[in-house]
C-alpha positions as CSV (number, residue, x, y, z in Angstrom):
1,X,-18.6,-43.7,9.9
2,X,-20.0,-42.4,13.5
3,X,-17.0,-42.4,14.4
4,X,-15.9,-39.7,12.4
5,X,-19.4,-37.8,13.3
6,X,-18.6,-37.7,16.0
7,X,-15.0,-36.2,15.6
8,X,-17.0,-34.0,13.6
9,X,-19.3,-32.7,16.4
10,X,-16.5,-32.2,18.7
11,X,-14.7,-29.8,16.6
12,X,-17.3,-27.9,15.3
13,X,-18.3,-27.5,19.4
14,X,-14.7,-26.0,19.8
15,X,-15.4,-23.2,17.0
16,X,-15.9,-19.7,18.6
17,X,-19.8,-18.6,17.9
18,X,-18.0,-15.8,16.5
19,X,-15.6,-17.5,13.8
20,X,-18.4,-17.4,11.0
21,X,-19.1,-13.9,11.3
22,X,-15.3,-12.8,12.0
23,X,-14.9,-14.6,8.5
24,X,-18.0,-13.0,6.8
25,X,-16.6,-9.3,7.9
26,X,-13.2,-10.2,6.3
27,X,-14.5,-11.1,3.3
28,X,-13.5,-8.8,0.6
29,X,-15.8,-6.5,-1.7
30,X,-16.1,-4.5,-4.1
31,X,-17.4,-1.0,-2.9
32,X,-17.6,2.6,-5.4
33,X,-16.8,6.0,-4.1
34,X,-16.4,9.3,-5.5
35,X,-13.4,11.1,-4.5
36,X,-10.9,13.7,-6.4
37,X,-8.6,12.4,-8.4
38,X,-6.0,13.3,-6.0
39,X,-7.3,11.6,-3.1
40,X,-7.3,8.4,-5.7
41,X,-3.2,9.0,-6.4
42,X,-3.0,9.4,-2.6
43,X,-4.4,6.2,-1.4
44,X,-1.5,4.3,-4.8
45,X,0.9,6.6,-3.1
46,X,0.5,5.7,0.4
47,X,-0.3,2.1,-0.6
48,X,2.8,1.7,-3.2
49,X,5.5,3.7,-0.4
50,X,4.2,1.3,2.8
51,X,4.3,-1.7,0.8
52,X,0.8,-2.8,1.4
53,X,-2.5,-3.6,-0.4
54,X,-4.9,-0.8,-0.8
55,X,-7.3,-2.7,1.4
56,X,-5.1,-2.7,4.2
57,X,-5.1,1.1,3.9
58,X,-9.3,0.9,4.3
59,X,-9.1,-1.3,6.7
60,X,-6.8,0.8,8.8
61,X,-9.2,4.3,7.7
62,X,-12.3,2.0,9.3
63,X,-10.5,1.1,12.1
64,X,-9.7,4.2,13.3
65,X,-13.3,5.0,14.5
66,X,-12.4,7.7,16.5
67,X,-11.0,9.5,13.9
68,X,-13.5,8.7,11.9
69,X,-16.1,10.6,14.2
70,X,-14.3,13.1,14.8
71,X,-14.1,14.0,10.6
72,X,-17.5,13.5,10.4
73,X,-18.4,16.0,13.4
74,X,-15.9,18.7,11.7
75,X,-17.4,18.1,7.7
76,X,-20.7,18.6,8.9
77,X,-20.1,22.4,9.1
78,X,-18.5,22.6,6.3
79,X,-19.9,23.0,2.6
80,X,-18.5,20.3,0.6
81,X,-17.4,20.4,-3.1
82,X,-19.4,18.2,-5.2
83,X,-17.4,18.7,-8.7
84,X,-14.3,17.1,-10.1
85,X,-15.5,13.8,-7.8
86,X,-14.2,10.7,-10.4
87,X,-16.4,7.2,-9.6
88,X,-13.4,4.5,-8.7
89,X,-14.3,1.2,-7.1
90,X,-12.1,-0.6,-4.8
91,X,-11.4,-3.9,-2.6
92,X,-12.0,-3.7,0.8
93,X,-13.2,-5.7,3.2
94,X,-17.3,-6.0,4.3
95,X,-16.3,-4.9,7.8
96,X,-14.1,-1.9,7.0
97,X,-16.8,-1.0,4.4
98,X,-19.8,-1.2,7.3
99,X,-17.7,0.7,9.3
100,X,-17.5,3.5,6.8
101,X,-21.3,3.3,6.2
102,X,-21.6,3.4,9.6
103,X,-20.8,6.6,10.6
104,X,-21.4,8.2,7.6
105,X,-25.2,7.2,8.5
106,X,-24.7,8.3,12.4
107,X,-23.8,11.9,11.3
108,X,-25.4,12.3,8.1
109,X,-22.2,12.7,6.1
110,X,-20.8,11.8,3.1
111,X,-18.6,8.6,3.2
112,X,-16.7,9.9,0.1
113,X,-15.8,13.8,2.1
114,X,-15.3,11.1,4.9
115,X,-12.8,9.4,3.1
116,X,-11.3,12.4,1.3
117,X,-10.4,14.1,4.4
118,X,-9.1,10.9,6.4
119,X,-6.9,10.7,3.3
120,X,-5.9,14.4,4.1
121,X,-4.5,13.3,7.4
122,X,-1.6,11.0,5.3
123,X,-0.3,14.0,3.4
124,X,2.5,14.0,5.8
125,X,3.5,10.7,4.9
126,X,3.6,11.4,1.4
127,X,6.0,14.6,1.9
128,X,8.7,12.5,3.6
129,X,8.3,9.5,1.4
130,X,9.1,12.0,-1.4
131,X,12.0,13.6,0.3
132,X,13.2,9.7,0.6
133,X,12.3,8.7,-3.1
134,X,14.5,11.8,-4.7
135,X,17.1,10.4,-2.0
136,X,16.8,6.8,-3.5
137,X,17.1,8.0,-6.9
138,X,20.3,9.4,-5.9
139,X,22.0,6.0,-4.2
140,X,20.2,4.2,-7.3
141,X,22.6,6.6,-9.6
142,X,25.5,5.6,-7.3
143,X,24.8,1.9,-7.2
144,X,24.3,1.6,-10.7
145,X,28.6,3.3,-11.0
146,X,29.4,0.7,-8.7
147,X,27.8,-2.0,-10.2
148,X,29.5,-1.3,-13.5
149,X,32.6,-0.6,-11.5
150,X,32.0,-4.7,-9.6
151,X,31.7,-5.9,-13.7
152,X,34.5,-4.7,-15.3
153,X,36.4,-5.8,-12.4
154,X,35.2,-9.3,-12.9
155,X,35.6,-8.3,-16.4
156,X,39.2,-8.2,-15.6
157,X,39.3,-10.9,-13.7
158,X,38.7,-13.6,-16.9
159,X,41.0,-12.3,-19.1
160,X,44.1,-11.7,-16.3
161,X,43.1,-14.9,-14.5
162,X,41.0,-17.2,-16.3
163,X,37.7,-18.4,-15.9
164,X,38.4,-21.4,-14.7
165,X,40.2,-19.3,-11.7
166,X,38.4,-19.9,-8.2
167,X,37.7,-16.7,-7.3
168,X,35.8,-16.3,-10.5
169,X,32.6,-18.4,-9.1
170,X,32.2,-16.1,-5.7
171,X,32.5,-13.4,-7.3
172,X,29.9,-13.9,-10.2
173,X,28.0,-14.8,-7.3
174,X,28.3,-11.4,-5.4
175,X,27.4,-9.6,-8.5
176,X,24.5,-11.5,-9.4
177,X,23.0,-10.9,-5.9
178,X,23.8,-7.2,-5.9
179,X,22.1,-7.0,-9.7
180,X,19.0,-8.2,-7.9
181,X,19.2,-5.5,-5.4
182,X,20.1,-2.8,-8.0
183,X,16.8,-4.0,-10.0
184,X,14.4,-4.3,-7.3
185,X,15.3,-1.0,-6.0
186,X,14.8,0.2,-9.9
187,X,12.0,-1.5,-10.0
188,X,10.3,0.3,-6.8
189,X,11.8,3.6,-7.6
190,X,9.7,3.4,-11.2
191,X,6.8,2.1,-9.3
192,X,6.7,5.2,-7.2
193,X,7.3,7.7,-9.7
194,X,3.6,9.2,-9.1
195,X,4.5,10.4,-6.1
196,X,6.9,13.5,-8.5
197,X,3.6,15.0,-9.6
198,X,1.4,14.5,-6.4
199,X,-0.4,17.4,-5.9
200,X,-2.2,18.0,-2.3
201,X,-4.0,20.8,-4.1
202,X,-5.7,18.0,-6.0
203,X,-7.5,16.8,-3.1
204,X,-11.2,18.1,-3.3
205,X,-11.8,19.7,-0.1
């Protein structure tokens, strides 16, 4: 038993001072904003096209204190529009959110208008992935022809050869693995389908 105390002991002295903390900032929570309903399809956009977790898209916004400042400095002379603001609460972690709060206190701004026009800075990113989803809708159309095209073949297959034929097996095989990649690419294309009606014009600037 003092054995293992003292194992204990030892690795607790090899934590960094900092590891606590470190995890305390990454844990997640649950913070409300209230931003334009476009900004709100913006951040599912961005977050849907880039495959990652809204969080990760705060977490990038927060670490990118410099443009972060440099928002804040540039709202501050602008009057801001307070209607059409809907209340939405998100994940994101306590250090991205203390970030946020952060400089909103250092320059008296809004963290929403902070947040809103960081947001404005991805709208570039949603134009090409737009461009690129009408351009996978299009291969998805032609995948879908060949697909049918790779069935009836095996289709053909059975009745000329058999299905006890060899080839039969390796070839069920290819077109099961290519129906998986035909639905996930579906599957994503119907998951981005809110990036058809985005509307920058939404954003409340």
């Amino acid at each position: 038993m003092v054995k293992d105390d003292k194992t204990q002991k030892k690795m607790n002295f090899f934590l960094p001072k900092t590891f606590a903390s470190e995890l305390k900032e990454r844990q997640s929570v649950r913070a409300t904003f209230r931003l334009s309903e476009g900004c709100i399809n913006a951040i599912s956009i961005v977050a849907t096209q880039m495959g990652i977790k809204q969080k990760s898209l705060f977490d990038h916004l927060a670490e990118d204190m410099d443009s972060l400042k440099s928002i804040a400095r540039e709202i501050k002379q602008r009057k801001i529009k307070k209607q059409g603001r809907i209340q939405k609460t998100f994940v994101i972690s306590k250090k991205s959110l203390s970030s946020i709060d952060e400089i909103s206190n250092m320059f008296n701004s809004s963290r929403d208008v902070l947040i809103e026009h960081y947001i404005q800075r991805l709208l570039p990113i949603i134009s090409k992935e737009r461009v690129k989803h009408e351009k996978r809708k299009e291969f998805l159309v032609k995948i879908t022809k060949h697909f049918q095209q790779g069935e009836k073949m095996l289709d053909d297959i059975r009745k000329q050869l058999g299905s006890d034929d060899p080839i039969i097996n390796k070839f069920k095989m290819v077109m099961s693995g290519y129906e998986t990649v035909k639905d996930n690419m579906e599957a994503f294309i119907d998951r981005s389908k809110g990036i058809e009606e985005f509307d920058a014009d939404d954003l409340n600037l």
